[in-house]
N, CA, C and O atoms as a GROMACS GRO file, in nm:
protein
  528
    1UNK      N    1  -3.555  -6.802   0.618
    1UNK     CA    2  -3.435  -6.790   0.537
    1UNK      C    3  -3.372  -6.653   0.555
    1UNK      O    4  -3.250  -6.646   0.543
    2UNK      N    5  -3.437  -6.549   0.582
    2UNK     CA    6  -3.380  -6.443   0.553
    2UNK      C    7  -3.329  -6.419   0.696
    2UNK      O    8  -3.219  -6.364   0.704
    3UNK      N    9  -3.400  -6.456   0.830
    3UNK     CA   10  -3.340  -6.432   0.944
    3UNK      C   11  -3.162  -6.518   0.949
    3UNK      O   12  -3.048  -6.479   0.971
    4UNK      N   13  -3.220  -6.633   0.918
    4UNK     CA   14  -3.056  -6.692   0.874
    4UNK      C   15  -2.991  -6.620   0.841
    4UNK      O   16  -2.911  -6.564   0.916
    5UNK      N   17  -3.006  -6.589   0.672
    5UNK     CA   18  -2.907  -6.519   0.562
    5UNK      C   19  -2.848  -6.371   0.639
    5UNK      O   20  -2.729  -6.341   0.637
    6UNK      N   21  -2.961  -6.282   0.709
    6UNK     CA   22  -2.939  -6.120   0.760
    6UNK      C   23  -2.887  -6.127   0.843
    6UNK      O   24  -2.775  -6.078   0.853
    7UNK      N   25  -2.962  -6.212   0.970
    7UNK     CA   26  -2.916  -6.176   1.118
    7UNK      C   27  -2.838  -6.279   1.143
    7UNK      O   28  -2.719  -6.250   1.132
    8UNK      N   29  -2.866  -6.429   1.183
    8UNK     CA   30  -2.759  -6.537   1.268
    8UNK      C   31  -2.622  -6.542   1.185
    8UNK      O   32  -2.515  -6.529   1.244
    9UNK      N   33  -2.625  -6.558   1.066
    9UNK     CA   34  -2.474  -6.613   1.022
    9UNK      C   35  -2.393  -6.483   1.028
    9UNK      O   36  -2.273  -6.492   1.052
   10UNK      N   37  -2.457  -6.346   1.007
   10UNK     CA   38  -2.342  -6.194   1.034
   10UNK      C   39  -2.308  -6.186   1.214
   10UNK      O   40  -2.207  -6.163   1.281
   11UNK      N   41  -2.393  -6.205   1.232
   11UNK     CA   42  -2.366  -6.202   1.399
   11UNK      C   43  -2.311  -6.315   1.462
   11UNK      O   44  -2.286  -6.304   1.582
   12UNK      N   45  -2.279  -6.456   1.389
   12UNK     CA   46  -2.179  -6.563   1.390
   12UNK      C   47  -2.043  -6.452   1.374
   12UNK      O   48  -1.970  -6.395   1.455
   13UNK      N   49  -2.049  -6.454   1.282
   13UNK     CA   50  -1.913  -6.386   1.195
   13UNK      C   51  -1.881  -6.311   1.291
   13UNK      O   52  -1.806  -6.378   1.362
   14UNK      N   53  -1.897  -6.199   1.340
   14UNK     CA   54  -1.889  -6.096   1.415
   14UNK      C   55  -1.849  -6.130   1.546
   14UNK      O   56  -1.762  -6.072   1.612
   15UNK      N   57  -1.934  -6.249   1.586
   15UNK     CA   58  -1.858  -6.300   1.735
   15UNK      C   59  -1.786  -6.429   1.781
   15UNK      O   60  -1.738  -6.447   1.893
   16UNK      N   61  -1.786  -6.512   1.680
   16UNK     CA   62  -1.735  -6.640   1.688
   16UNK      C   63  -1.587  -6.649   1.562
   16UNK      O   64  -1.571  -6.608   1.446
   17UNK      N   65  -1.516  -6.713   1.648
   17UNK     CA   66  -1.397  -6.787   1.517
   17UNK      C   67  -1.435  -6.901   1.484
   17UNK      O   68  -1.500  -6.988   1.543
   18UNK      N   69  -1.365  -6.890   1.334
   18UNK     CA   70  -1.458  -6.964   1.229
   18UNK      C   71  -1.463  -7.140   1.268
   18UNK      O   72  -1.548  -7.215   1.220
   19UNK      N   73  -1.379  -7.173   1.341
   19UNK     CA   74  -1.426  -7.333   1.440
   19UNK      C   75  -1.557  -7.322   1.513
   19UNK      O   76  -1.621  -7.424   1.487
   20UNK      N   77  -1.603  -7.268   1.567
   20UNK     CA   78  -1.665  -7.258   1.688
   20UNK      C   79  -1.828  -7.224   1.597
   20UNK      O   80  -1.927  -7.297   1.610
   21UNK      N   81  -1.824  -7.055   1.475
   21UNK     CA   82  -1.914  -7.058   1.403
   21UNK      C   83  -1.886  -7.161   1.318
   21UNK      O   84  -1.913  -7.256   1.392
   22UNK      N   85  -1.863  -7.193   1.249
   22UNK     CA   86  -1.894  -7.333   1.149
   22UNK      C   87  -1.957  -7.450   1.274
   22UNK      O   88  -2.063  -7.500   1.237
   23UNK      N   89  -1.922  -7.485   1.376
   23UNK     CA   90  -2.002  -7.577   1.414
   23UNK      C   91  -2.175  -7.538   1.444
   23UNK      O   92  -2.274  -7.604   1.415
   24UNK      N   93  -2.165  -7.436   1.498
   24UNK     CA   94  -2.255  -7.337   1.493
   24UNK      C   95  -2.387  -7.317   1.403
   24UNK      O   96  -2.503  -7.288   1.431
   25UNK      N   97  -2.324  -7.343   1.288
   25UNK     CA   98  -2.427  -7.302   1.205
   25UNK      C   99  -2.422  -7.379   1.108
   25UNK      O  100  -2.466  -7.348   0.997
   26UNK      N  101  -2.362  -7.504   1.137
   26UNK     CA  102  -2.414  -7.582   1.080
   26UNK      C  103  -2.508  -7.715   1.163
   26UNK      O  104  -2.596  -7.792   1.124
   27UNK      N  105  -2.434  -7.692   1.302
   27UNK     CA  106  -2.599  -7.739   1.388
   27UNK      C  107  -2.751  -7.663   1.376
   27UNK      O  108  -2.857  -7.722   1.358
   28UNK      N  109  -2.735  -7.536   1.390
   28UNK     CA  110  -2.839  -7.438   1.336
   28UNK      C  111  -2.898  -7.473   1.167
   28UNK      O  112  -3.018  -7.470   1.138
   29UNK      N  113  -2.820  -7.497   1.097
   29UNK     CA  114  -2.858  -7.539   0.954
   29UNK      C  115  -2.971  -7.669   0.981
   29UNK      O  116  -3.090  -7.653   0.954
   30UNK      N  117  -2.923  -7.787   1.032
   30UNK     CA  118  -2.941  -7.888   1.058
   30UNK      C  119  -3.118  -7.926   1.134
   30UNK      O  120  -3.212  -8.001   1.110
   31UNK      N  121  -3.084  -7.820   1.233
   31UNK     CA  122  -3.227  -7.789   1.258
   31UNK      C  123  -3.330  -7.706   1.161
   31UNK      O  124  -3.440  -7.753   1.132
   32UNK      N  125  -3.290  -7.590   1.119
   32UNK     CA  126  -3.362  -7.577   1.064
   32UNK      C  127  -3.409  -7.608   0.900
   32UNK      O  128  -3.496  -7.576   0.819
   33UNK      N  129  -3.303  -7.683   0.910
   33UNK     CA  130  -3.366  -7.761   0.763
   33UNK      C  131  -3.469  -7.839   0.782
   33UNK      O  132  -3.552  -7.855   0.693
   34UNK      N  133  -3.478  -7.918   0.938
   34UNK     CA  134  -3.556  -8.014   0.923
   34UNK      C  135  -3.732  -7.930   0.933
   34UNK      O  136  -3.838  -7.953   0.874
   35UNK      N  137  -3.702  -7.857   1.009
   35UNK     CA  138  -3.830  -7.758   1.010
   35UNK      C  139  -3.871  -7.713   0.847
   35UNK      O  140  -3.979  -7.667   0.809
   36UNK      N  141  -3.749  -7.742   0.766
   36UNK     CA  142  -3.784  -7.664   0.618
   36UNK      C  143  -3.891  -7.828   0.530
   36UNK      O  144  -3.985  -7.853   0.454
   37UNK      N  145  -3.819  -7.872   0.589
   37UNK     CA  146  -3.912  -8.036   0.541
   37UNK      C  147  -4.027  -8.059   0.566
   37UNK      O  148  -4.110  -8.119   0.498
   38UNK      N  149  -4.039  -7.996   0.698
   38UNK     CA  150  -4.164  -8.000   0.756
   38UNK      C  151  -4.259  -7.890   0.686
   38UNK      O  152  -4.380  -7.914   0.677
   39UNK      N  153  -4.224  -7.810   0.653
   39UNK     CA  154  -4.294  -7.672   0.582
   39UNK      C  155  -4.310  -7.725   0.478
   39UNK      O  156  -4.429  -7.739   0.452
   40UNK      N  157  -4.208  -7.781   0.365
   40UNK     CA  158  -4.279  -7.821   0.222
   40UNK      C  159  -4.413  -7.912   0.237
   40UNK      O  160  -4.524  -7.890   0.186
   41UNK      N  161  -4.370  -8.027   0.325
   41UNK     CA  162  -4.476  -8.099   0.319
   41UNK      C  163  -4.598  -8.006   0.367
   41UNK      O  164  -4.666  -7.980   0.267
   42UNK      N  165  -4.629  -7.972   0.432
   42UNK     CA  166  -4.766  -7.851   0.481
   42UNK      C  167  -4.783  -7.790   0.393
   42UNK      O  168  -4.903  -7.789   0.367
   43UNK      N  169  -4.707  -7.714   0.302
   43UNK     CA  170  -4.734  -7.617   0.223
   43UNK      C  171  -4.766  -7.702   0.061
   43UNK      O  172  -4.816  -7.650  -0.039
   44UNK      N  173  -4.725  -7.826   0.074
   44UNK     CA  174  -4.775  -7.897  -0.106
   44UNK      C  175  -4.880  -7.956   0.004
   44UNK      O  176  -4.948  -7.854  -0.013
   45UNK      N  177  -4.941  -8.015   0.082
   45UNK     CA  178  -5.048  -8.076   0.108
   45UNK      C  179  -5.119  -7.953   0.124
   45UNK      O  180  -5.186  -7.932   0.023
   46UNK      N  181  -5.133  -7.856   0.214
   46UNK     CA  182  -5.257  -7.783   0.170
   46UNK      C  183  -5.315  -7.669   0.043
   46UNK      O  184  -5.416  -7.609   0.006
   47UNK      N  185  -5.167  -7.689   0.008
   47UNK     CA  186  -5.206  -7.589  -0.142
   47UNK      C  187  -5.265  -7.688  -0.248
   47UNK      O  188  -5.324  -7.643  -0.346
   48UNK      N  189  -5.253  -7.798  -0.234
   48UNK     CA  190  -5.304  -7.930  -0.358
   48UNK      C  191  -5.456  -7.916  -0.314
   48UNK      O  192  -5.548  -7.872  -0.382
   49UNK      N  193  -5.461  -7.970  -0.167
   49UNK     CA  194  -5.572  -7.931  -0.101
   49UNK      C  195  -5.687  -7.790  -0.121
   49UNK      O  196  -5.810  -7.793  -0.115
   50UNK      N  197  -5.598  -7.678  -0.146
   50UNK     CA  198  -5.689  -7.579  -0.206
   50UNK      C  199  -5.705  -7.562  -0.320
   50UNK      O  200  -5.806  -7.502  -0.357
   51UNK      N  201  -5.622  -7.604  -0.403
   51UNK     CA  202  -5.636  -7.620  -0.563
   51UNK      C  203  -5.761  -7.741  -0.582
   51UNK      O  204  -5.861  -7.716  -0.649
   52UNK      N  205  -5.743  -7.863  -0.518
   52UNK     CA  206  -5.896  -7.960  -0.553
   52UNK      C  207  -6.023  -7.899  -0.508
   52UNK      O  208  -6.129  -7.944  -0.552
   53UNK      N  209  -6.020  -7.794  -0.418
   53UNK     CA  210  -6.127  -7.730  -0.354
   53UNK      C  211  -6.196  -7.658  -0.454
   53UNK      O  212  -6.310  -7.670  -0.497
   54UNK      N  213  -6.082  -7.562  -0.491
   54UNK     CA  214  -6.101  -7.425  -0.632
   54UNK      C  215  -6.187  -7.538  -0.800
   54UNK      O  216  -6.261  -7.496  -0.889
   55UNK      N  217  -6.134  -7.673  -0.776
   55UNK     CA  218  -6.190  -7.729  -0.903
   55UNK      C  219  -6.077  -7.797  -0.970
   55UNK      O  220  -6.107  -7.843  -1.081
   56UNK      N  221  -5.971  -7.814  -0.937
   56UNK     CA  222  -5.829  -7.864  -0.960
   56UNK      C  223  -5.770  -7.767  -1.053
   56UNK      O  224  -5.830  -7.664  -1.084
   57UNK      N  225  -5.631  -7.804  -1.108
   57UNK     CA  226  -5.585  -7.716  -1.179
   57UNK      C  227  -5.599  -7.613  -1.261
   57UNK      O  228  -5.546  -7.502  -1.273
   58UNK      N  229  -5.706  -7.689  -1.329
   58UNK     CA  230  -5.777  -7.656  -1.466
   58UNK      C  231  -5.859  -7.517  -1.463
   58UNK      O  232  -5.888  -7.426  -1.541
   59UNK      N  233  -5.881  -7.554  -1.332
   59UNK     CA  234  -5.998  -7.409  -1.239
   59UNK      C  235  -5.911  -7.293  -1.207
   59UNK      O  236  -5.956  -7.180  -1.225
   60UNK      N  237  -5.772  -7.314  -1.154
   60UNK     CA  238  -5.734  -7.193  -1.112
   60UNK      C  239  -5.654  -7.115  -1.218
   60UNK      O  240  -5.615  -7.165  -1.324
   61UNK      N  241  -5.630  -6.967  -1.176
   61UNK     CA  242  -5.581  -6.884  -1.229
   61UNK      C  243  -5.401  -6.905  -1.268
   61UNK      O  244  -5.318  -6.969  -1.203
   62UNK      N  245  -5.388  -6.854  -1.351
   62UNK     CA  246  -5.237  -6.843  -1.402
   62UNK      C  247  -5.144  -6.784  -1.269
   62UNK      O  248  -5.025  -6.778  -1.298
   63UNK      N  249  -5.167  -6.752  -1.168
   63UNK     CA  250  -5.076  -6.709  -1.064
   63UNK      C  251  -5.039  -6.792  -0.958
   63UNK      O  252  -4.950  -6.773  -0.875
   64UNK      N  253  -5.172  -6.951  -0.978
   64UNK     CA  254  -5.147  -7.070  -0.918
   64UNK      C  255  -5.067  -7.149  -0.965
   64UNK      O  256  -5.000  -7.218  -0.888
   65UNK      N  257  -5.053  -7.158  -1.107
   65UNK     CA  258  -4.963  -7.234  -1.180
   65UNK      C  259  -4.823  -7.168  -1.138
   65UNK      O  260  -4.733  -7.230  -1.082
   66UNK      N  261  -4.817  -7.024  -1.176
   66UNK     CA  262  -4.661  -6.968  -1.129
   66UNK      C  263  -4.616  -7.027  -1.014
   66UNK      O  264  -4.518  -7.102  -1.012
   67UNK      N  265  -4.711  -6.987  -0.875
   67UNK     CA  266  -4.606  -6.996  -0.753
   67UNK      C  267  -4.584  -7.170  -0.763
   67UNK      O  268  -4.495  -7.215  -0.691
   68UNK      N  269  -4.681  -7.296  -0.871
   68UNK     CA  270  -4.621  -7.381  -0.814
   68UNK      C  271  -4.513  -7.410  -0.897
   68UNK      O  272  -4.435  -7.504  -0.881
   69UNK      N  273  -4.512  -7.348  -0.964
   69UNK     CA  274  -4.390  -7.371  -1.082
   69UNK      C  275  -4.247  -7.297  -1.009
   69UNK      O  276  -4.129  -7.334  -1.007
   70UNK      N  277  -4.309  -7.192  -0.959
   70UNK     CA  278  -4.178  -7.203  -0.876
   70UNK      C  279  -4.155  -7.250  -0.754
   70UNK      O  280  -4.032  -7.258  -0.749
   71UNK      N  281  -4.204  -7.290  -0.644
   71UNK     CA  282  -4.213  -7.403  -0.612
   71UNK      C  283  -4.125  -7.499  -0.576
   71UNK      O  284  -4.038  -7.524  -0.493
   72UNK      N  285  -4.207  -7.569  -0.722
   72UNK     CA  286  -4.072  -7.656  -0.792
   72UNK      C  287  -3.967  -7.637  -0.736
   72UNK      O  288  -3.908  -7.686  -0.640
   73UNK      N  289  -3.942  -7.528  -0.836
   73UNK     CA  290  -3.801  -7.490  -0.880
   73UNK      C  291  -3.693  -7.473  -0.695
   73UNK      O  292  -3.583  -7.519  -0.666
   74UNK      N  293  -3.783  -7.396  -0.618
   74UNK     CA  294  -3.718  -7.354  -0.467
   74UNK      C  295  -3.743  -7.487  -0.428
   74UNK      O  296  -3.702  -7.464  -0.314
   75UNK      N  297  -3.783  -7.643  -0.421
   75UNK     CA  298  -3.784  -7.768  -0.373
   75UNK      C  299  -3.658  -7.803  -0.423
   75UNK      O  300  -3.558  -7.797  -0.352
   76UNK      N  301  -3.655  -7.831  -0.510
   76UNK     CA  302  -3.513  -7.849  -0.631
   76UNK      C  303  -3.383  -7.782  -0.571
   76UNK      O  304  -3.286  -7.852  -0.544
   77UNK      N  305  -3.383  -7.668  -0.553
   77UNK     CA  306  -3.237  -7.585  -0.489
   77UNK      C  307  -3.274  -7.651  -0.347
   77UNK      O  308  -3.223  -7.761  -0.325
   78UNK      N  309  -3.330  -7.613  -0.281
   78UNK     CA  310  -3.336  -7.696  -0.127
   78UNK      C  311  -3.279  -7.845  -0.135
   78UNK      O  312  -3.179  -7.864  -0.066
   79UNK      N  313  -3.327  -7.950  -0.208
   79UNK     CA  314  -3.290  -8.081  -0.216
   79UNK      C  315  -3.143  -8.072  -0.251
   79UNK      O  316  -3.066  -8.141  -0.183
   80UNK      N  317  -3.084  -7.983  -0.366
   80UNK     CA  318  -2.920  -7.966  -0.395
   80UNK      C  319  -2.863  -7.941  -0.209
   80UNK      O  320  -2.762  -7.989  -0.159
   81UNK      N  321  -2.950  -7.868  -0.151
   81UNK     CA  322  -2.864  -7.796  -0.073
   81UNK      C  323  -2.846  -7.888   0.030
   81UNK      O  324  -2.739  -7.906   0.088
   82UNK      N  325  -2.994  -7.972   0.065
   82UNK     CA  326  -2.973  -8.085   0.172
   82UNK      C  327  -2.944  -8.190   0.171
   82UNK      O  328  -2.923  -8.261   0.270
   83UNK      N  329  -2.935  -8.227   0.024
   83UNK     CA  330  -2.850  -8.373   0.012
   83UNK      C  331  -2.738  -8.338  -0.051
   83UNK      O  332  -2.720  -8.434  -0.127
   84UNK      N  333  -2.648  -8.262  -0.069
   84UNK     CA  334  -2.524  -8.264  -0.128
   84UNK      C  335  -2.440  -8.151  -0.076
   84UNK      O  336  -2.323  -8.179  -0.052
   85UNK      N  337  -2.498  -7.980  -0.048
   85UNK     CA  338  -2.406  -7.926   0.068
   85UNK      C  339  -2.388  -7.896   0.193
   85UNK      O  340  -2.311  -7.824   0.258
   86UNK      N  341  -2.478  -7.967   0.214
   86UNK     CA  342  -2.528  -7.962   0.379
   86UNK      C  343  -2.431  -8.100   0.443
   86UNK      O  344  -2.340  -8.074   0.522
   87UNK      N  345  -2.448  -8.198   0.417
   87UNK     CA  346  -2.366  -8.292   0.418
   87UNK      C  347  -2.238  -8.319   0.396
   87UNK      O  348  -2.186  -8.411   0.458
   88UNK      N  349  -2.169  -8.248   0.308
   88UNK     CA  350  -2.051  -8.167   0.269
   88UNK      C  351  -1.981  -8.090   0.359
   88UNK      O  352  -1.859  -8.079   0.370
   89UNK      N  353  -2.086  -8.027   0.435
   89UNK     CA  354  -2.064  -7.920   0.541
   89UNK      C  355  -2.048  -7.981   0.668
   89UNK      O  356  -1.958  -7.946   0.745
   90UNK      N  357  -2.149  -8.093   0.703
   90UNK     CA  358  -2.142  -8.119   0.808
   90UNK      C  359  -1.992  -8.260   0.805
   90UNK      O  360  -1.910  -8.270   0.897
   91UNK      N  361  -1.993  -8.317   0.727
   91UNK     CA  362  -1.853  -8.348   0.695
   91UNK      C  363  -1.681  -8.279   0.741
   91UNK      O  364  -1.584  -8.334   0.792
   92UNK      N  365  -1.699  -8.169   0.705
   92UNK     CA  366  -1.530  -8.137   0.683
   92UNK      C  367  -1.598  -8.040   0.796
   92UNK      O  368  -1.602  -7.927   0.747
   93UNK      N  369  -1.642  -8.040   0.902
   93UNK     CA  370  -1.713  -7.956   1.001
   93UNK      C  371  -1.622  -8.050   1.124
   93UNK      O  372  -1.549  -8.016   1.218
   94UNK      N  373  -1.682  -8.224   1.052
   94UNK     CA  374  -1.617  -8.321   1.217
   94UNK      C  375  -1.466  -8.354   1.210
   94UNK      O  376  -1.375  -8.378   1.289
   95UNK      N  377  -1.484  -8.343   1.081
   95UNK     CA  378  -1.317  -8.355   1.058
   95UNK      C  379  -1.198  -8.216   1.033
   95UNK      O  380  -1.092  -8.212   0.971
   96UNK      N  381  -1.279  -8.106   1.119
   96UNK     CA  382  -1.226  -8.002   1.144
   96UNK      C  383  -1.127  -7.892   1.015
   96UNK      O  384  -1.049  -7.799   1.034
   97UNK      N  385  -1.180  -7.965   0.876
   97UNK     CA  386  -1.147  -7.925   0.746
   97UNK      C  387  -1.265  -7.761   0.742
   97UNK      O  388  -1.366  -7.751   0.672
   98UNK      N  389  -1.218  -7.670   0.822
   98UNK     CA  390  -1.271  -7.511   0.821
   98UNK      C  391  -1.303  -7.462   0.694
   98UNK      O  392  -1.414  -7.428   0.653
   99UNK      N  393  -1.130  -7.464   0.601
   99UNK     CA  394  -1.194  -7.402   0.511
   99UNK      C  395  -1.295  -7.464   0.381
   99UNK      O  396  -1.343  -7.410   0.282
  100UNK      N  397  -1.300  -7.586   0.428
  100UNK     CA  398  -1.364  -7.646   0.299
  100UNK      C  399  -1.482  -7.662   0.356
  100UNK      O  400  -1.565  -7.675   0.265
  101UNK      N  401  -1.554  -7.672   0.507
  101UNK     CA  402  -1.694  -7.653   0.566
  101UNK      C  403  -1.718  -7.520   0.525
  101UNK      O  404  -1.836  -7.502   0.494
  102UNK      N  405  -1.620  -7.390   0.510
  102UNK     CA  406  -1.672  -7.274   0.501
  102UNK      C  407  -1.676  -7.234   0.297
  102UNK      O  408  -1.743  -7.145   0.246
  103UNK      N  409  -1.595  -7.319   0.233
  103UNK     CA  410  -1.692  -7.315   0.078
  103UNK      C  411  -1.816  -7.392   0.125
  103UNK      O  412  -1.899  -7.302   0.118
  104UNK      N  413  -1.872  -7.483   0.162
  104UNK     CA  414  -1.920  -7.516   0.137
  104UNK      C  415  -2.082  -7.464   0.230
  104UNK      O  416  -2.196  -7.489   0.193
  105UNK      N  417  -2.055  -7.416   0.311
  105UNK     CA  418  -2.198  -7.278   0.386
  105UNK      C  419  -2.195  -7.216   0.274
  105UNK      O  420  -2.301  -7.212   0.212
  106UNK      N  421  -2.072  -7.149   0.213
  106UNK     CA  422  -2.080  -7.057   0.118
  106UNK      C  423  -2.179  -7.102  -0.020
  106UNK      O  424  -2.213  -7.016  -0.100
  107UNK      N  425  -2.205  -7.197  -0.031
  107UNK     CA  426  -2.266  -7.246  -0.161
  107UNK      C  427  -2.418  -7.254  -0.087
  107UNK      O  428  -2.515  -7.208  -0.147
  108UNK      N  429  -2.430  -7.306   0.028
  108UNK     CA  430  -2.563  -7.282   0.042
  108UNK      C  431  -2.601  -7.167   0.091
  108UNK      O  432  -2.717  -7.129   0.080
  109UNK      N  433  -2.514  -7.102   0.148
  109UNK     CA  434  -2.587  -6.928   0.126
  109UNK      C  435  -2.617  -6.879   0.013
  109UNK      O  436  -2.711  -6.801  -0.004
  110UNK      N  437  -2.539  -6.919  -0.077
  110UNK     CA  438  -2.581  -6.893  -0.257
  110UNK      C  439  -2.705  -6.926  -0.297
  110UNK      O  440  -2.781  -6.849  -0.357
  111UNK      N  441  -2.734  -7.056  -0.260
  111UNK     CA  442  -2.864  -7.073  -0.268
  111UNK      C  443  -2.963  -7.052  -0.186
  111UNK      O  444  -3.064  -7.047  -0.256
  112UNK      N  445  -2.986  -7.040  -0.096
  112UNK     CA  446  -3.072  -7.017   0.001
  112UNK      C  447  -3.086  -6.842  -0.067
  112UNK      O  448  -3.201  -6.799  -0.080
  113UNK      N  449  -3.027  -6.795  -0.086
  113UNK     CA  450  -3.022  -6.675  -0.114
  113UNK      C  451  -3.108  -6.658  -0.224
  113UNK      O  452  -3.204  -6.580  -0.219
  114UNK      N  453  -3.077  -6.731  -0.330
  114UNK     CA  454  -3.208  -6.754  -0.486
  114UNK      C  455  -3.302  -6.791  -0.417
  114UNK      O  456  -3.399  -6.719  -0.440
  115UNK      N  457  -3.331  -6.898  -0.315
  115UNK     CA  458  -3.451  -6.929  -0.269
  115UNK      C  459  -3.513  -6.850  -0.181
  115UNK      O  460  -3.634  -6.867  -0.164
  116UNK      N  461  -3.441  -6.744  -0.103
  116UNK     CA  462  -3.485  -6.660  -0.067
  116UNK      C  463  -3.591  -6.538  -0.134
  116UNK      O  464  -3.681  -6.474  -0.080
  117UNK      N  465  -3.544  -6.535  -0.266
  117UNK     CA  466  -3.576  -6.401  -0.335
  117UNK      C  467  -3.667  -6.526  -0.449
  117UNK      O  468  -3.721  -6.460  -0.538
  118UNK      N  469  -3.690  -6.652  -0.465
  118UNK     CA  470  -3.758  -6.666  -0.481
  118UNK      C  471  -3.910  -6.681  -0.457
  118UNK      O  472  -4.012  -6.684  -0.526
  119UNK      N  473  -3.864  -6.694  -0.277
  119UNK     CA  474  -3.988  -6.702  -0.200
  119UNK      C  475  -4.069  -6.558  -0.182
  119UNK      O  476  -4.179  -6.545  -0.128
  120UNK      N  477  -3.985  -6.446  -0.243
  120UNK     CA  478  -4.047  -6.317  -0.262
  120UNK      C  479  -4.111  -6.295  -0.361
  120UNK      O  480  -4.222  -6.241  -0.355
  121UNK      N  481  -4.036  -6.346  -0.511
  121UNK     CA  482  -4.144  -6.410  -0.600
  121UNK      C  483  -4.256  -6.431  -0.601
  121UNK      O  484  -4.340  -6.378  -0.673
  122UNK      N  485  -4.274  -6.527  -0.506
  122UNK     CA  486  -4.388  -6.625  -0.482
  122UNK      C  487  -4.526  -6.508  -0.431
  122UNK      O  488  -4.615  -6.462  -0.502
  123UNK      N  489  -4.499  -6.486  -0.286
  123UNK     CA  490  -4.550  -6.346  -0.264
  123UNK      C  491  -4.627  -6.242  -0.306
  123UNK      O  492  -4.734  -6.195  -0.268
  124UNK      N  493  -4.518  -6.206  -0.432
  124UNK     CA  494  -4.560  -6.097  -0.519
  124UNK      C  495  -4.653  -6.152  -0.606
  124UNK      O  496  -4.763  -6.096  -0.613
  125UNK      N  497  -4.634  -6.242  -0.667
  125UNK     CA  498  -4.732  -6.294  -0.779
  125UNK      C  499  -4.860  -6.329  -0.665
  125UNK      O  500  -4.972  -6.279  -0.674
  126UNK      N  501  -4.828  -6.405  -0.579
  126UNK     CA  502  -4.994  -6.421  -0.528
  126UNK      C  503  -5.073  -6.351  -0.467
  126UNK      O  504  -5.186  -6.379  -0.429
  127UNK      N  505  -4.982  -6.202  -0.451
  127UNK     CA  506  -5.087  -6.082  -0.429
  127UNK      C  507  -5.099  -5.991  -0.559
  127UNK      O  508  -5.178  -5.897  -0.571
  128UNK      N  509  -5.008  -6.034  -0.656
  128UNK     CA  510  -5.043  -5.960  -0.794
  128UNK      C  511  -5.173  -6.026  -0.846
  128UNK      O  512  -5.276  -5.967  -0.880
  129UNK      N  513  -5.141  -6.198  -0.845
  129UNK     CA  514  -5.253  -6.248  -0.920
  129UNK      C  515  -5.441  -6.250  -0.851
  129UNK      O  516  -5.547  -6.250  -0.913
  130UNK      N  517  -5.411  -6.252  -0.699
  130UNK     CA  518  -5.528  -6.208  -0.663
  130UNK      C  519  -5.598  -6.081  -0.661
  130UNK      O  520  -5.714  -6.058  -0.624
  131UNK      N  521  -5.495  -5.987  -0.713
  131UNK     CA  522  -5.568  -5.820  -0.747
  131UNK      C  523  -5.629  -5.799  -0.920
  131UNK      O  524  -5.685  -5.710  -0.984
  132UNK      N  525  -5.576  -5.945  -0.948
  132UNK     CA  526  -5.591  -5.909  -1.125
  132UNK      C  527  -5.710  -6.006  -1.185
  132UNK      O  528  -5.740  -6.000  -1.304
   0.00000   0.00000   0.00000
């Protein structure tokens, strides 16, 4: 997320007009969303997987409950983003509607952006909660 958010879409901007980046990056979106699908699933199957190991829920610490609680919450903004502005995007993208493909990157940079700094969240608590 953050190579997205920092580096590809400023260095779109910087060298492409906005036809050429909007197709751009929203083929780039496209892929790597699907890689993002692929990551949830890996990341809820082996964290369930290490939680039944630890003794199930009940067993682990309050910093297991956080990251899955947030989680959640970063599955939830991802699903807004891939079933409703991603599609949106890739929409007024074929039908060459620029500025309304470019609100609509704009909303998922918004989010990707919370999910970004949520996935720092995540991070922090599970090296806070394993020092505590």
């Amino acid at each position: 997320m953050a190579t997205f958010h920092f580096a590809v879409r400023p260095a779109a901007v910087d060298s492409l007009e906005p036809p050429q980046r909007l197709r751009m990056l929203c083929g780039a979106l496209g892929r790597f969303f699907r890689w993002v699908v692929a990551a949830i699933v890996l990341l809820l199957g082996t964290g369930f997987a290490m939680v039944q190991l630890a003794g199930g829920m009940g067993a682990v610490r309050w910093h297991v409950h956080a990251m899955l609680g947030i989680a959640i919450v970063m599955m939830v903004i991802f699903s807004v983003v891939y079933r409703r502005h991603y599609p949106q995007m890739a929409e007024k993208v074929v039908a060459g509607d620029w500025k309304a493909a470019a609100a609509a990157l704009g909303r998922i940079r918004q989010l990707v952006f919370i999910n970004l700094w949520l996935g720092v969240a995540v991070f922090v608590i599970a090296v806070v909660g394993r020092a505590l």
